[in-house]
N, C-alpha and C positions, 0 to 999 in steps of 0.2 A: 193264537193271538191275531186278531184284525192289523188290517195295513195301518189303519188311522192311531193304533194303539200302540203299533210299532214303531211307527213315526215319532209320537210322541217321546217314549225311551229314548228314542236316537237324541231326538233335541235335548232331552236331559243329560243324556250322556255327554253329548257334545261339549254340555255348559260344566261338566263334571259334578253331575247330582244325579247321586242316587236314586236309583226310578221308583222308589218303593209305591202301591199301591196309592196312598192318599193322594202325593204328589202328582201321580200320573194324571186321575180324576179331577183336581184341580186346576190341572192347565188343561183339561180338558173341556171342562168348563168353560173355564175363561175363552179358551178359543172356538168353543163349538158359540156358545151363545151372545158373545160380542154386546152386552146391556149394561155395560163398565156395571159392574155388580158390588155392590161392599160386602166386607166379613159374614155378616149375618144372614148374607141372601144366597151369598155360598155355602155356609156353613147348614142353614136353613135346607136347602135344596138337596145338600148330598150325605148329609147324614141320615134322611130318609131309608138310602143304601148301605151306608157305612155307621152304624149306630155306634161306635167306638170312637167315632172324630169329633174330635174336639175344637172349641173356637181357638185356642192357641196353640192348635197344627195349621191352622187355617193362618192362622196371621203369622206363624210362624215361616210357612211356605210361602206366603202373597211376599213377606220379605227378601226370603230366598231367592224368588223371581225374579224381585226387584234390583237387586246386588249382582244378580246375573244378567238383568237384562232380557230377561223373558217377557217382562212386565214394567206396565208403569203404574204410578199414582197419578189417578184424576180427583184433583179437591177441585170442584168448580164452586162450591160450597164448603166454607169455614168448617162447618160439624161434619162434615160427610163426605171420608174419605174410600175414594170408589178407587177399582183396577182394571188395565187395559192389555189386552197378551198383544195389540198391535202396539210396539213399540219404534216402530218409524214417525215422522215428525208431522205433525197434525195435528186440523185445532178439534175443538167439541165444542157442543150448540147444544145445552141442556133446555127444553123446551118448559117454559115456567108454568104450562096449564099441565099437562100430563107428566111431565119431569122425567121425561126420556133421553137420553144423552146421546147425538148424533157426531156420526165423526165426519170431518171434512176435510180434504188437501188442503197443503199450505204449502205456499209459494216459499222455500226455505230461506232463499237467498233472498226475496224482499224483505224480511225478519232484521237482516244483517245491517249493520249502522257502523259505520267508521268511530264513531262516540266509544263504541263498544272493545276497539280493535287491541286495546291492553286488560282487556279482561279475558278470565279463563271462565268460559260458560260450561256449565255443568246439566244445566237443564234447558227445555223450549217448549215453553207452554201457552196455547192460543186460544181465550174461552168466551165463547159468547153466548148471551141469554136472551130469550124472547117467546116467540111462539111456533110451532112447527105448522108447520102447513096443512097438517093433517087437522091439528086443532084449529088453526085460523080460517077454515074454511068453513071447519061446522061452526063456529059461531057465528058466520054472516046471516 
């Protein structure tokens, strides 16, 4: 077994989930290719490999993750719920010509508002839309 696939285990362990195969490949995914990906583009991608996986291991485990904290959900869009294995606080910039979603630092504590300070927050979400750079330059 590779260092990178050891690693993995461990985190699973760590969170107390079972390492089984699918799982493992799944966060593996999620962390090797970082393109907040949804159900079907993982599911699409890696059962080329694993022709047995199914879309409700797939959403079954993106939940798992999510409960554990491996993972987040990015809805930056109402129908299209995407996943992130970066689970630190930061926003996303889904780019509206190519529809690539980038990630960016967020100042956490500028977020924070005294308005707030009898609320129990449970989530932090920062989502901006526009054009990436890469697009906005080839259209000039």
């Amino acid at each position: 077994m590779n260092q990178k696939i050891k690693d993995l285990v461990e985190i699973l362990k760590e969170k107390n989930i079972k390492p089984s195969y699918q799982r493992i490949k799944i966060l593996e995914y999620l962390v090797l290719k970082k393109n907040h990906p949804t159900v079907d583009e993982i599911f699409k991608d890696l059962v080329k490999e694993m022709p047995t996986l199914s879309r409700a291991t797939v959403y079954n485990t993106l939940d798992l993750f999510k409960r554990s904290e491996l993972a987040r959900v990015v809805t930056i869009e109402d129908n299209e719920t995407r996943y992130d294995a970066e689970v630190s606080v930061h926003g996303h910039f889904k780019c509206e010509n190519c529809g690539t979603i980038f990630d960016f630092p967020v100042d956490e504590k500028a977020l924070y508002s005294d308005a707030l300070k009898d609320f129990m927050i449970t989530e932090k979400n920062v989502y901006f839309k526009g054009i990436c750079p890469k697009c906005h330059n080839t259209n000039k």
